[in-house]
C-alpha positions in Angstrom: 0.0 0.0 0.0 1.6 3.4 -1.1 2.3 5.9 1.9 -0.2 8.2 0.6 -2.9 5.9 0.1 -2.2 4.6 4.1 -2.6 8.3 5.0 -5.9 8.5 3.2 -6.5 5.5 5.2 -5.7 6.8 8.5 -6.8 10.6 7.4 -10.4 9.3 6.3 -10.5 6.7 9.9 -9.6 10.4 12.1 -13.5 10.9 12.0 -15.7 8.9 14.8 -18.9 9.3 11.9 -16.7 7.4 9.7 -15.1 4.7 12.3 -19.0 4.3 13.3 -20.0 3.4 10.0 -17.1 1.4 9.3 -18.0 -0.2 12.5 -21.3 -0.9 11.3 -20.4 -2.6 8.0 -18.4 -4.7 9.7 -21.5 -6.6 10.9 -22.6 -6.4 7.4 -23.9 -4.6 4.4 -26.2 -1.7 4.8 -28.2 0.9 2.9 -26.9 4.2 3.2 -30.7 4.7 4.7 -30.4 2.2 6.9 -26.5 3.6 8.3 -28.2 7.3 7.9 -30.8 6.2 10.9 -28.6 6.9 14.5 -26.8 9.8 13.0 -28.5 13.4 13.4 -27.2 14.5 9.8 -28.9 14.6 6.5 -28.6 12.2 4.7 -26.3 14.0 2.3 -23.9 14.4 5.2 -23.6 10.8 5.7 -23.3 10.5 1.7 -19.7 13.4 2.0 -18.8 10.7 4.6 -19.3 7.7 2.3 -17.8 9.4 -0.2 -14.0 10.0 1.9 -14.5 6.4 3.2 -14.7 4.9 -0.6 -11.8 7.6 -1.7 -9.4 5.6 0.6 -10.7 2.4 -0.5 -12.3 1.4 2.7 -16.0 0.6 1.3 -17.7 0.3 -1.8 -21.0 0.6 -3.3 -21.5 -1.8 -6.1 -23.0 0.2 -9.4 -26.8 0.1 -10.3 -30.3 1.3 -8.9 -31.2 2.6 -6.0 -31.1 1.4 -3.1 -27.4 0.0 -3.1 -25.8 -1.6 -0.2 -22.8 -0.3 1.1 -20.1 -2.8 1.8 -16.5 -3.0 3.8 -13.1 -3.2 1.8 -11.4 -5.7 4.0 -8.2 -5.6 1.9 -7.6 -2.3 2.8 -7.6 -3.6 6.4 -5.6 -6.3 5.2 -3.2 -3.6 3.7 -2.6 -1.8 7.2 -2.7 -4.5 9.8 0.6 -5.3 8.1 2.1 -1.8 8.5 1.0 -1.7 11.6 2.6 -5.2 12.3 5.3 -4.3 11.0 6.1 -1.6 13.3 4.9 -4.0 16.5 7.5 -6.2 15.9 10.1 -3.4 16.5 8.1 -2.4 19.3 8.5 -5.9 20.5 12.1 -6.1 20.1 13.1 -3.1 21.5 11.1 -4.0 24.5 13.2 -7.2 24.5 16.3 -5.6 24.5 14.8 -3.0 27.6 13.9 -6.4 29.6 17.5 -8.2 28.9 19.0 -4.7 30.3 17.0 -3.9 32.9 17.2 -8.2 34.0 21.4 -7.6 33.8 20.9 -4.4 36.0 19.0 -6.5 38.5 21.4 -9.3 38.5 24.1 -7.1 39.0 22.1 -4.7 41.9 21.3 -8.6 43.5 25.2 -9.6 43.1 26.3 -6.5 45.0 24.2 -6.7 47.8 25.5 -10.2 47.8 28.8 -9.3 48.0 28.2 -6.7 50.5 26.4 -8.7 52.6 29.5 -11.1 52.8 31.8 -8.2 53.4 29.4 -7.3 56.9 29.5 -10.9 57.7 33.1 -11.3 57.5 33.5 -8.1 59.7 31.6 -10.4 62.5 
């Protein structure tokens, strides 16, 4: 997925409305009547957002009469659950590398106060 499509991604996600209605087409298809309903907009409102979310390739709305189901582009989703992976697995290891640091750190804070406690013992 190009970097600008991924940021039409994210850009067209930055509403609530629009994750909502993505939301909502993940249980399934829908009118754009029927995903009009909760939403105190006109219905030419919820059209604008239809249109930003099928821009960035996130739903479609197949061609012919009225009324036409809306439906959720799941290779999209595809698409950015592995950038987004991508950049969890260097999460991951960094946090590795931050757990093997901070475990030698202990080990050596848990040798020391062995060592001093051997020290006070010897002074006995």
């Amino acid at each position: 997925m190009a970097a600008d499509t991924l940021s039409q991604v994210f850009s067209a996600l930055a509403d609530p409305t629009r994750r909502d209605i993505v939301a909502r087409l993940a249980e399934g298809d829908a009118t754009v009547n029927q995903l009009a309903v909760p939403y105190r907009m006109s219905l030419q409102a919820v059209y604008k957002h239809l249109r930003v979310l099928e821009e960035a390739g996130l739903v479609s709305r197949p061609p012919g009469p009225q009324p036409r189901s809306v439906r959720l582009e799941t290779k999209v989703f595809d698409a950015m659950d592995e950038w987004i992976e991508r950049y969890r697995r260097r999460a991951e290891r960094r946090y590795r590398r931050l757990d093997a640091v901070l475990a030698a750190m202990n080990d050596t804070d848990e040798q020391e106060g062995t060592d001093r406690d051997r020290g006070d013992a010897d002074q006995d």
